[in-house]
N, C-alpha and C positions, 0 to 999 in steps of 0.2 A: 539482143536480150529478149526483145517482145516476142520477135519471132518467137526463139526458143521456145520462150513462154507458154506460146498457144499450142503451139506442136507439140509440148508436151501434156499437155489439156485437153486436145482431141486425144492423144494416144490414149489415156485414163478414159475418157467417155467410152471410145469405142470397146474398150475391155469389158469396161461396165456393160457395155450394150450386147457384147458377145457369155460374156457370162449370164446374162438374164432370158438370154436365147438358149440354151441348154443346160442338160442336165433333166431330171422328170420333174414333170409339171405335177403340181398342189392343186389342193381345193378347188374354185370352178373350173379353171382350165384342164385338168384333172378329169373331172365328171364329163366335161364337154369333148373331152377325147376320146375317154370309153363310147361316149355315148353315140359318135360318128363312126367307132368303130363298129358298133353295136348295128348301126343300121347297114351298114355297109355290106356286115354278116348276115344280114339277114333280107338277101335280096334273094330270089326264087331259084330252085335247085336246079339246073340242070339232067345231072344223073338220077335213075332210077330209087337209087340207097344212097344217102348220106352217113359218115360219121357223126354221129348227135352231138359234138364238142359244138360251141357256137363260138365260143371264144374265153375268154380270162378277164377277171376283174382283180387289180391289184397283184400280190405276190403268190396267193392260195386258193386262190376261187378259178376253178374254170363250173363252166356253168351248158346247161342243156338248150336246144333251141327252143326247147317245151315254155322256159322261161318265159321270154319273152312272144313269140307265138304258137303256144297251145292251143288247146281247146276253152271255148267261152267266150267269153269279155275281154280283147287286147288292151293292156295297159295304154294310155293315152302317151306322148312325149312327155307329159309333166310328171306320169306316172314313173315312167321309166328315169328319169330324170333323179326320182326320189328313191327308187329302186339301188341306182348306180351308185346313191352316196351313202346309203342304208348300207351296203356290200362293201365298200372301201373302209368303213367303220370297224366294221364286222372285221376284215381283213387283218388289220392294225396286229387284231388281238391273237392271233389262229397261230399255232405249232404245229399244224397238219394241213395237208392237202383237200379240199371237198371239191366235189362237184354239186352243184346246187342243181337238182329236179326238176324243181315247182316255187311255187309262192302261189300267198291268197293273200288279202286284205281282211282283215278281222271287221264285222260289220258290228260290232260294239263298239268301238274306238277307233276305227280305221290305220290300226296298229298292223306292222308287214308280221308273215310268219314264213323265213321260208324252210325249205327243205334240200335234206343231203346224203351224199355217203362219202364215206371215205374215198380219195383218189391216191394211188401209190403209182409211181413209173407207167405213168398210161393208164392205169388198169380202174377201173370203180368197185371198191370192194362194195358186194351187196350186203352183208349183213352188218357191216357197220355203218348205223343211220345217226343223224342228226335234225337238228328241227331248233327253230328259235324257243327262247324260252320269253312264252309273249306275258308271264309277269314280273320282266326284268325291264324297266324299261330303258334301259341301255340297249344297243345293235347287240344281238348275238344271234351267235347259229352253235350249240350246245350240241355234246353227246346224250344218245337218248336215253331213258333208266333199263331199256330190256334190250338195248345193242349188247352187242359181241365190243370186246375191245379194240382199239386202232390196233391197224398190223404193223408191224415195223419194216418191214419190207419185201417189195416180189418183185422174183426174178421174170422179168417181161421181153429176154432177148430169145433171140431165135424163133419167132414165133411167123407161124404162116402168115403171110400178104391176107390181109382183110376184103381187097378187092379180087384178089385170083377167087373168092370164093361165089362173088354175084353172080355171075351164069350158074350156077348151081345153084343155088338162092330161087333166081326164077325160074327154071326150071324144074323144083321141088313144087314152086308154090303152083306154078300152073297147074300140077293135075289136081290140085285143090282147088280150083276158079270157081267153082260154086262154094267154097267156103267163106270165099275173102271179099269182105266188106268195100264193098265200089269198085269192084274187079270189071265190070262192064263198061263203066266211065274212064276210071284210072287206069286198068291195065295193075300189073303188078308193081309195086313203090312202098318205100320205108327208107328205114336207118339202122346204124348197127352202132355196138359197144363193145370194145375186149371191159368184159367182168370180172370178179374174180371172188370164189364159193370161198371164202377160209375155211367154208366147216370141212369141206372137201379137199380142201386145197387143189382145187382144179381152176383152170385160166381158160376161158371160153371168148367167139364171139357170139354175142346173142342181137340175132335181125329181127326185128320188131317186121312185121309184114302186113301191108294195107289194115295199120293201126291195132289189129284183135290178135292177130295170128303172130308166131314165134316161131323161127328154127335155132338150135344152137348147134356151133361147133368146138370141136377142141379146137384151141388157139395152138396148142403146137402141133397136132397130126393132120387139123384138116377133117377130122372127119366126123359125123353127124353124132349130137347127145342127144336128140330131144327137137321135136316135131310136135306144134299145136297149131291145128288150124279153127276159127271162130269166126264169125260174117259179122258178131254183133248182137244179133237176135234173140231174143230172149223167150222163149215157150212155154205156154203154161204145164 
């Protein structure tokens, strides 16, 4: 009967111990996951162009590499630490898809603000933005008062390979080399985004190019809408 006893007393621990082992992890464990994933994402790029997705926070957040390495001041580990759980918050509450841009720290209060747009099936709708409302002081990432409304849905299949378009990409941009900002040192490099115009209702990729410069394409034909090349420079 002892036996039994035990053997049925490990059997219960071990369940316990197997049920505490799965399933998604909560609060720190939670942050401290994103947050390895986060670094992980963000080890140095190989290819010429990246897709600017860096990754997902929670159920509705995917987010830009701009995030967390932009331009400026890199948020510190403790920063980003405070970032990850400021977003999971935020997440909780959201009925739509964003992609987050940016973020600053408010140097009044050291309150987050960050910034967005709509994401549908891939796609970043550009004209409807988002922005925290920094006199809530609850986590939010709000619609803004002069967006466009959330889209309800785009059709994002059949659309051209995003990479069959890079050799075209650098090859446009090179006969621009005196255009493009640290084309000497870098060579040509970026990232790209499928977008989507609702005033247009057109589905584009747009390649951000050595930072200033821009080509877009149609997302379904392939072929060029729109060519800006800039170095940067400013003249009087």
């Amino acid at each position: 009967m002892k036996k039994a006893f035990l053997s049925s007393t490990f059997t219960v621990l071990s369940c316990m111990l197997i049920l505490a082992g799965c399933g998604s992890k909560t609060g720190i464990d939670a942050v401290d996951n994103t947050f390895e994933k986060i670094e992980e994402g963000l080890k140095p790029k190989e290819e010429p162009f990246r897709e600017d997705i860096a990754g997902r926070i929670g159920d509705h957040l995917v987010y830009s590499y701009n995030l967390f390495e932009g331009p400026g001041k890199k948020p510190t580990d403790a920063e980003k630490q405070d970032m990850i759980e400021y977003l999971e918050k935020v997440d909780r509450d959201l009925d739509v898809d964003l992609f987050i841009t940016g973020h600053i720290i408010m140097s009044a209060d050291g309150s987050h603000r960050f910034y967005a747009k709509q994401y549908v099936n891939g796609a970043v709708v550009e004209d409807v933005t988002f922005s925290t409302d920094y006199n809530d002081p609850k986590p939010n990432i709000v619609l803004l008062e002069d967006s466009l409304p959330p889209v309800s849905d785009i059709d994002t299949s059949e659309l051209v390979d995003a990479a069959s378009l890079i050799p075209e990409v650098i090859a446009r941009a090179e006969t621009h080399a005196s255009e493009l900002d640290g084309h000497e040192q870098k060579g040509v490099y970026g990232d790209y985004l499928l977008v989507y115009d609702a005033v247009n209702d057109v589905l584009a990729y747009e390649f951000r190019v050595n930072e200033y410069s821009c080509i877009r394409f149609d997302a379904k034909t392939g072929l060029v809408l729109e060519e800006k090349y800039w170095n940067g420079a400013i003249s009087d």
